[in-house]
C-alpha positions, 0 to 999 in steps of 0.5 A: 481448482485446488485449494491451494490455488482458490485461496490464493485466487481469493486472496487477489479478490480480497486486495482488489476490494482493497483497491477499490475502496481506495480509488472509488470512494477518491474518485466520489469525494466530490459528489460526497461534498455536495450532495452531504454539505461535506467540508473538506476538513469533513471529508479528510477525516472520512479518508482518514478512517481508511488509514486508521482501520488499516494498521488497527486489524492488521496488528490484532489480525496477526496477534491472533492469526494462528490461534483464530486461523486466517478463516476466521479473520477473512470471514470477519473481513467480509463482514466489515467489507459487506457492512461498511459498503452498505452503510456509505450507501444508506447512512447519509450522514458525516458519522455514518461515513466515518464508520462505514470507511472505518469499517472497510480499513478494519476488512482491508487490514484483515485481508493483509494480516490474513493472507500474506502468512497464508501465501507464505505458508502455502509456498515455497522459496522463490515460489513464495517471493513469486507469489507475494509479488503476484498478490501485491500486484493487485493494490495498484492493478485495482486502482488502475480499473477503480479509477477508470471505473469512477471516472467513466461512471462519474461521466456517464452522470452515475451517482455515487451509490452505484459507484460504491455497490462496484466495490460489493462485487470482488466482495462476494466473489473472494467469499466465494473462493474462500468458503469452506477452503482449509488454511495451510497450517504454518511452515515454522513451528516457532512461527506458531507461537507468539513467544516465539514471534516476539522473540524473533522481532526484537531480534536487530534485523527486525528491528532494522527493517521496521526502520526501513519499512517506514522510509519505504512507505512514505517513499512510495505514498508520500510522492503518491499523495501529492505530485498529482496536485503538484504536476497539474501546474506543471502541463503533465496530467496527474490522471495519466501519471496516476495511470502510469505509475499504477499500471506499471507497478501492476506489471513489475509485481506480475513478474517480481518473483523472477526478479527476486529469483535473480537478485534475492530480496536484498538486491532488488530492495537496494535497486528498488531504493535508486530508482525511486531516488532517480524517480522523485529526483525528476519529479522535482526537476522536471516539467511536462512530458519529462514527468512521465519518464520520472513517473516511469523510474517511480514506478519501477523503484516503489513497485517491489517495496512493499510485498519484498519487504513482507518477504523479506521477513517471511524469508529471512525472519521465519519465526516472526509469524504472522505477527511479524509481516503484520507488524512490518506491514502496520509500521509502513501505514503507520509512517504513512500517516505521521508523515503527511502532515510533515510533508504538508509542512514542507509545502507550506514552508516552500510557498513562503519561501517562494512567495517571498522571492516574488513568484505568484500563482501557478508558478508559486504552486509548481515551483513550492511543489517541487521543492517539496519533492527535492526534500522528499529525495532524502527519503529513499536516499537514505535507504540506498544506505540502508539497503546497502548495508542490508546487503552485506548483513545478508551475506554474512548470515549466510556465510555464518550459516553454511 
């Protein structure tokens, strides 16, 4: 095997422990409450530190990434994996797990700053936008098998620990991969620099798709977070929407570079953007089975959003650097958590309001829920505008350019 290929294999190893931090230590929470006498106050601020780790080394990740190299940080990375994995399974306390789920974020946002300029460096063109999308595909591929990995190890009566020491095994394995492996060294000479980074971000375009990046985030994220509990009162199962969305994504991400090949970043960021629209739109509409059609359209529409989005900038704003993807990265976490508590008040606001119209009990729940999921609509509309004019802006660089 290459090195070219062992560094990109390890890369999806990497995202993998990514995604298993993420759907087993989701799939334990439980357990973790009563075994630990653990509030669920108790065990958000536990989640949290995941989302707070994240965005905190991708942004130092990319300060330093051509000054350290992307070796250095993945080594760090698999010290804060190895650590925070060994800590929830021995620390038996509250403040043992904040730092031990602190820990996983800082590795999880380490395997993002590191590899996403690696892969951009290591590939060409459309090879490149291929390889991303190949890369990315592995976050939610990886929750699929976490989540069928907790729920049948939850079943067959496995305790938590054991659940957890799973996450140790694509662990070891990108270590593996990367040991003793030289990083490619970067395609733009500016991109090197962080004068030259910084530069290139404060540039309009840059500035722009932060903007868009925090709408496709919570795009994605937002419905993600809360249509599960929200379709349970409706007959569909959140498991298998769950299951649904994730494997599809998984799937579009496989075969993304073709897309991308054919309708160039800005095209299939714009398709991308009406199909969540449709997507979010049946979810606040629909009940029972037409919820998996909506999952479907759901799917299909977030699954390009976040690796053409580091794309997009590694193509068409090469001088950001690596500073720059983990930028636009870190925004899109960073959307993420703010707007959580602001769809949490959309909710609270629609049980009022349904409460008032005489609705109890479940229907209260469903009809509240989809509300909620009729505002988030305004989300990924916007970016059909956004992405829009995005278009046109492309295609006059280019024309400027020839």
């Amino acid at each position: 095997m290459n090195t070219k290929n062992r560094l990109f294999y390890g890369s999806c190893f990497a995202l993998i422990t990514t995604a298993l931090s993420f759907s087993i230590r989701a799939g334990i929470l439980p357990q973790l409450g009563l075994e630990l006498d653990l509030s669920a106050e108790e065990l958000g601020y536990i989640n949290s530190m995941w989302f707070l780790g994240f965005p905190i080394s991708m942004v130092i990740g990319g300060l330093i990434y051509h000054t350290v190299g992307g070796k250095i940080i993945m080594q760090f990375a698999f010290f804060a994996h190895a650590l925070g994995i060994v800590l929830t399974i021995y620390s038996g306390s509250y403040l043992g797990l904040l730092l031990s789920t602190l820990l996983i974020g800082l590795g999880n946002g380490c395997t993002e700053a590191a590899c996403n300029p690696m892969i951009a460096d290591a590939y060409e063109g459309n090879q490149m936008s291929k390889m991303l999308n190949r890369f990315h595909m592995w976050f939610p591929g990886g929750i699929v098998v976490g989540s069928l990995v907790s729920q049948f190890m939850t079943g067959a009566g496995f305790g938590w620990q054991l659940q957890i020491w799973v996450i140790l095994i694509p662990t070891l394995v990108y270590a593996y991969l990367f040991f003793g492996q030289a990083w490619p060294e970067a395609k733009v000479k500016d991109a090197a620099r962080i004068s030259g980074n910084l530069s290139a971000m404060i540039s309009p375009l840059f500035i722009f798709m932060m903007l868009c990046m925090s709408l496709t985030a919570i795009s994605e994220f937002g419905p993600q977070q809360w249509v599960g509990l929200i379709l349970a009162k409706s007959g569909a199962q959140p498991m298998l929407i769950l299951a649904l969305v994730t494997g599809l994504m998984a799937v579009a991400r496989y075969f993304g570079g073709e897309v991308v090949h054919k309708f160039d970043q800005t095209g299939v960021l714009l398709g991308s953007s009406v199909l969540t629209t449709i997507g979010i739109y049946l979810f606040s509409t629909q009940t029972g089975s037409m919820a998996y059609v909506a999952a479907i359209f759901f799917a299909l529409g977030v699954a390009y959003f976040w690796p053409n989005m580091i794309g997009f900038v590694a193509d068409k704003i090469p001088k950001s650097g690596a500073l720059g993807m983990s930028i636009i990265g870190a925004v899109g976490m960073f959307s993420t958590s703010i707007f959580q508590p602001i769809i949490g008040s959309w909710i609270d606001a629609d049980k009022v309001e349904a409460a008032a119209s005489g609705l109890i009990g479940d229907e209260l729940e469903l009809v509240a829920g989809q509300a909620t999921l009729g505002t988030m609509v305004i989300l990924p509309a916007l970016l059909i505008v956004l992405f829009t004019l995005l278009l046109f802006w492309v295609r006059r660089m280019k024309v400027a350019t020839a």
